[in-house]
N, C-alpha and C positions, 0 to 999 in steps of 0.2 A: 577850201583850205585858206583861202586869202582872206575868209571871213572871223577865222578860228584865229591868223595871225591878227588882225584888227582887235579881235579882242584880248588877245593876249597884252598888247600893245595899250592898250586902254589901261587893261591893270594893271602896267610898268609903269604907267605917266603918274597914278594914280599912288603907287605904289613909291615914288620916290618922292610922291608929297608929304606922305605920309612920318611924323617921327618915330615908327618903329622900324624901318628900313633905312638903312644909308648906301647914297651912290657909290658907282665905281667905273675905270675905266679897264679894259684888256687889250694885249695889242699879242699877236704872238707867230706862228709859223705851224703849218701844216701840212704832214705828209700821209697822201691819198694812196690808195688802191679802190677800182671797180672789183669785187670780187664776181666771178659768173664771165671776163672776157677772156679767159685762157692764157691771164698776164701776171707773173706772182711781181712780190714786193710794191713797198711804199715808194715807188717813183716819181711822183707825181707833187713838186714841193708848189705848197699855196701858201696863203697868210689869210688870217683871221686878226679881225678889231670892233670893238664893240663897249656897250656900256652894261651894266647889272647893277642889282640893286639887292642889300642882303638885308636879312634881321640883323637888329641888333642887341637880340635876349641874350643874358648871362649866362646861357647852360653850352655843355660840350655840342648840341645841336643845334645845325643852322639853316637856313632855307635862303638860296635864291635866283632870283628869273636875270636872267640876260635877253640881249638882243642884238645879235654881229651878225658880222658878215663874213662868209666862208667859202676860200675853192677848195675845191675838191678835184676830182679828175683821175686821169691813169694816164701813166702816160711810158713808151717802150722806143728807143731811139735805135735806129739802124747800124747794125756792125760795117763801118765803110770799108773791110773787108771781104764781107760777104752782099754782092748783090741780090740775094735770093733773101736777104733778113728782110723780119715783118716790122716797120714803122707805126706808130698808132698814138696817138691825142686826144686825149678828151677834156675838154675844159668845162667846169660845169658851178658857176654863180649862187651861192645861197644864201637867202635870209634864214637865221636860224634864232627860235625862241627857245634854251634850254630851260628845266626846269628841275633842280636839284637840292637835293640834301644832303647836307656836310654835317661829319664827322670831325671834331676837335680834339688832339690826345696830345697831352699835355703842353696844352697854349701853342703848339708849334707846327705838330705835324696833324695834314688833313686826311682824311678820304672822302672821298663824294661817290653821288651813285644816281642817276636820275632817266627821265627821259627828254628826248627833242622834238621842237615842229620846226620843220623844216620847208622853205617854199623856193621851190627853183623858180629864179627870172632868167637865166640864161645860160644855154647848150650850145656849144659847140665843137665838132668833131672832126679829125682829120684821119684818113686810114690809109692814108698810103705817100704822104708827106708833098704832096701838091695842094693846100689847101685845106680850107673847112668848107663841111659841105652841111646841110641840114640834117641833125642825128637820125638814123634807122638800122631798128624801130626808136619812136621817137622817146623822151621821158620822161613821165612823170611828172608834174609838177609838186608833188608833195614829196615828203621820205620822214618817217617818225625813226630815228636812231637811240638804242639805249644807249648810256653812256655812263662808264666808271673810271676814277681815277685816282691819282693823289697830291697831294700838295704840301706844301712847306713855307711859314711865314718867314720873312726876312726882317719884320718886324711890324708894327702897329698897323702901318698903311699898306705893306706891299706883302706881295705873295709871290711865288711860282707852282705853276701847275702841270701835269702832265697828265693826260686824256686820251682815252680811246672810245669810240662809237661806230657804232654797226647796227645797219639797217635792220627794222624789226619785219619791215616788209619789201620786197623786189622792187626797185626805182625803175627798170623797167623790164620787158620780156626780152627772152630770148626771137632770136627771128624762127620766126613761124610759129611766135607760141610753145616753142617745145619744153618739156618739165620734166622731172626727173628725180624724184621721193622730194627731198627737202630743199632740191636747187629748182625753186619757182621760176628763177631770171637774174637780173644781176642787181648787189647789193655794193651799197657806200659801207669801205671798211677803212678810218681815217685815223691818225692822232695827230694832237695837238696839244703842243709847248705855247705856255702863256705868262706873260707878266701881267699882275692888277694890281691894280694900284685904287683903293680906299678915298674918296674924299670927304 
């Protein structure tokens, strides 16, 4: 995986040297769920920032690569009412390469639809609010998430987006391995609010 993001990385340096592609930057905010730990809702608030690179052909169709950085996580806080509630954090670091194609309708509004490489550098876990311990079971270093959205220009330079992504495969197992028709193990179920800004 670190190899696939290397290369991917290559074709962005490459790709913004290029004059058919123009830079960008994003900065924005992201609310995670683990889907698979027995925890509903997007609790879990992260931020994403990063830089992309788009075509700049004249048709309603457009293509382009990014490269940020993203938390993700779950996160469930204790009823200080109830001593018996379940506490739990997950905090989980990602380099993420999306790679997408956008939809133009009329100069203003977007839709996008694409997939992501994803490469975790760093996990950390707490299950019962003393601490983070080393995740188990442990996970993953990859996670390939699709990901659709829409978006809205504000004008020549700037945009806002809004994104949802969900793992195409388990970031990691359930403990002991166990499975259950279509629940492998647990999946990144995230979205993400973005400002880009064109330069």
């Amino acid at each position: 995986m670190k190899y696939i993001i290397l290369f991917l990385f290559v074709i962005f340096f490459f790709a913004v040297k290029s004059q058919q592609f123009v830079p960008g930057l994003n900065v924005g905010i992201v609310a995670s769920q683990v889907d698979g730990d027995r925890l509903d809702g997007y609790n879990k608030p992260g931020v994403k920032a990063g830089v992309f690179v788009q075509n700049n052909f004249k048709t309603p169709w457009s293509f382009y690569m990014g490269l940020d950085y993203v938390q993700k996580g779950s996160r469930k806080l204790r009823n200080p009412d109830d001593p018996t509630d379940r506490y739990y954090l997950l905090r989980l670091s990602y380099i993420e390469v999306p790679l997408i194609i956008q939809y133009t309708y009329k100069e203003k509004f977007l839709g996008e639809i694409g997939l992501v490489f994803c490469y975790l550098f760093r996990a950390r876990e707490d299950v019962d609010g003393y601490g983070f311990l080393e995740p188990e079971p442990p996970f993953k270093s990859y996670d390939f998430p699709a990901r659709w959205g829409i978006g809205y220009k504000l004008g020549k330079s700037f945009s806002i987006k809004l994104h949802q992504s969900y793992s195409l495969l388990p970031i990691r197992n359930h403990p002991a391995n166990q499975t259950w028709y279509f629940d492998r193990g647990q999946y990144n179920n995230y979205l993400l609010f973005t400002l880009n800004m064109n330069l």
